[in-house]
C-alpha positions in Angstrom: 0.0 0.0 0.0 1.5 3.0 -1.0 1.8 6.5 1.7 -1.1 8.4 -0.2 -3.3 5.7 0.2 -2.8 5.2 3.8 -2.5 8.7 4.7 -5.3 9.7 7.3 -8.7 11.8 6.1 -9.4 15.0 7.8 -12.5 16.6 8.0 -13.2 20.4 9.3 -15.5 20.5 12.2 -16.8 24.0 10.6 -17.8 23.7 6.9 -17.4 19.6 6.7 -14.4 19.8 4.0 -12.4 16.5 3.6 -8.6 16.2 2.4 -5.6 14.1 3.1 -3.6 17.3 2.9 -2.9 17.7 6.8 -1.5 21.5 5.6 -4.7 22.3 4.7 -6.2 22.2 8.6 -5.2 23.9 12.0 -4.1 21.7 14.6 -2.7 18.9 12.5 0.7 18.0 13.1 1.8 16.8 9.1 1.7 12.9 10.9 -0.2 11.0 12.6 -3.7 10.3 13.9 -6.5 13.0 13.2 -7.0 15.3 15.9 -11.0 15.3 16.5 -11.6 18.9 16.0 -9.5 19.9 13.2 -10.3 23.4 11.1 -9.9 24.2 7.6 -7.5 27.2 6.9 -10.4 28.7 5.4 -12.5 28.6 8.0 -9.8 29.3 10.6 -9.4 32.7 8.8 -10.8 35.8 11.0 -13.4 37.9 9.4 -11.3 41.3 10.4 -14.5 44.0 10.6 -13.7 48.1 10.0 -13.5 50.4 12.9 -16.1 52.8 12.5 -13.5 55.4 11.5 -12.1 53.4 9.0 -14.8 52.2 7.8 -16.4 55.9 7.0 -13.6 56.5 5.1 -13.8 53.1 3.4 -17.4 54.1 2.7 -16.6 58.3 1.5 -13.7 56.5 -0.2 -16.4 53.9 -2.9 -18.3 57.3 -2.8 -16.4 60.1 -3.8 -13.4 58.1 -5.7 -15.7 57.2 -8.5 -17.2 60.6 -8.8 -14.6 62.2 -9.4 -13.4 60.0 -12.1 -16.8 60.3 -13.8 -16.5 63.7 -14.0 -13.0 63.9 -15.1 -14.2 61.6 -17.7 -17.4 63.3 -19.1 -16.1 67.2 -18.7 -18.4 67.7 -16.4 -18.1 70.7 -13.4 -18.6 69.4 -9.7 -21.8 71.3 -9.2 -23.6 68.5 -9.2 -22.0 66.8 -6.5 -23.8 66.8 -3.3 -27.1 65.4 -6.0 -24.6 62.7 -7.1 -23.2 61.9 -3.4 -26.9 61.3 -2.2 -27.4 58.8 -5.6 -23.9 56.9 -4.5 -25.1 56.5 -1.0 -28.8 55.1 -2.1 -26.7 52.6 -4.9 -23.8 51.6 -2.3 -25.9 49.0 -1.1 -27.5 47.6 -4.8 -23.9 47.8 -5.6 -22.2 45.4 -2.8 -25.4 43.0 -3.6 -24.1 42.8 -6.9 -20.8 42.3 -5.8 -21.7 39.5 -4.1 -24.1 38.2 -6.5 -21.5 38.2 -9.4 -19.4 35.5 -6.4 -22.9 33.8 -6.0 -23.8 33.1 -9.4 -19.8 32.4 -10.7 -19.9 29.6 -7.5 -22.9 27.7 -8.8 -21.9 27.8 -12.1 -18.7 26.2 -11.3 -20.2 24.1 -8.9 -19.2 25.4 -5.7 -21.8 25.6 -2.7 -22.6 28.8 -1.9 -23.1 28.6 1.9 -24.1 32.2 3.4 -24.3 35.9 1.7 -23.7 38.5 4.1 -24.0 42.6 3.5 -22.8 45.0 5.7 -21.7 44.9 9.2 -23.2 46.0 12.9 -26.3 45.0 13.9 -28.2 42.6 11.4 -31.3 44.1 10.3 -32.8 41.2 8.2 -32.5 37.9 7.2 -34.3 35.5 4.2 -33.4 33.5 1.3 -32.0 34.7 -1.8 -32.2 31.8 -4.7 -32.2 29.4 -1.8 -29.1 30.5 -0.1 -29.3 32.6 3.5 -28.8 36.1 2.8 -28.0 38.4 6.1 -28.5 42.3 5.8 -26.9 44.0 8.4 -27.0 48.2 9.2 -23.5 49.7 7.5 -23.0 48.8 4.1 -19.4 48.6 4.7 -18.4 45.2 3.8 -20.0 41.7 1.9 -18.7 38.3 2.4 -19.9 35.5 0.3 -18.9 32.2 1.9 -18.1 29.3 -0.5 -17.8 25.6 0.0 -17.5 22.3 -2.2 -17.8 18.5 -2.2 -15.5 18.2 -5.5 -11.7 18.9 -4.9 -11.7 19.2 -8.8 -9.7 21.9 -9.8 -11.1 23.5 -7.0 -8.1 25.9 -6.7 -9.2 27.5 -10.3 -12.8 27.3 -9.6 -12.1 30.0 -6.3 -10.0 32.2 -8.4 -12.7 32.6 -10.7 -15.5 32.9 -8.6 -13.4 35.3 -6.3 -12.3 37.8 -9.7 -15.9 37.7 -10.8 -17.0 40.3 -7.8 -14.6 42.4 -9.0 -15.4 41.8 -12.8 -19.1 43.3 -12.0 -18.1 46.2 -10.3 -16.2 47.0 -13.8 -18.8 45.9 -15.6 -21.0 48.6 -13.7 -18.5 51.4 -13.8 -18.3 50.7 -17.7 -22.2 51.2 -17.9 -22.1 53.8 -15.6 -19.8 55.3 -17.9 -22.0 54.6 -20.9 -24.9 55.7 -19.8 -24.1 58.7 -18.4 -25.4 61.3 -20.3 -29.1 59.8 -20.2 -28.4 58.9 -16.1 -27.6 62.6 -15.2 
């Protein structure tokens, strides 16, 4: 019998993943028995929330940043700014749902589970389903977390980076029709 074959199984006690890999969990020791209740790195990984400081100028940073570039871009003069800050602030939220969305939808299309979508921070101010998956809504629009999982370790390394860039690829893809659109959105 050859050392893969033999090597022990080990299952997170969070999100249920299996692998032989013992690099792959906290509290493994590379040999050996399986410890009972092992963790995934994933899993292990702190969800590090903004102070409230920070996180206003996380927030007045999405605002403002794309603004500006929108007006540099179409000529236009700043004195429409406070009506446009007031838009940014109602579209924040839309905006980190499609965010997260554009992770959501690239997951089940590759075949990863989708376990938990979760806007904002602070106190939670609702919870539901969204397409069958628990969405939490929660009172500052400051950050979104869509938490993945699978029962396939094929190419499963791939399948993350490309559900992971696809958040990002929708926020360009609503800056670009932002962009083109502009004239008949102002």
């Amino acid at each position: 019998m050859s050392e893969a074959s033999s090597a022990p199984i080990y299952r997170c006690s969070r999100c249920g993943i299996e692998s032989k890999e013992p690099t792959c969990f906290v509290g493994v020791a590379g040999k050996g028995a399986p410890v009972p209740a092992v963790t995934c790195i994933t899993c292990y990984q702190p969800v590090h929330l903004p102070g409230n400081l920070r996180g206003a100028f996380g927030v007045l940073v999405t605002i403002v940043v794309p603004i500006f570039l929108l007006l540099a871009l179409k000529g236009r003069t700043a004195a429409k700014m406070p009506e446009l800050m007031f838009a940014a602030l109602i579209m924040l939220p839309l905006q980190m749902l499609l965010h997260e969305l554009g992770h959501f939808l690239t997951a089940r299309l590759l075949g990863l589970d989708a376990i938990l979508i979760t806007l904002g921070s602070g106190p939670k101010l609702w919870s539901g389903r969204l397409l069958g998956v628990p969405l939490r809504i929660h009172a500052w629009p400051l950050i979104g977390l869509t938490r993945l999982g699978s029962s396939s370790m094929r190419f499963l390394r791939l399948r993350i980076w490309i559900t992971v860039l696809m958040g990002p690829t929708t926020n360009l893809l609503l800056i670009m029709a932002a962009i083109v659109l502009w004239d008949s959105l102002v």
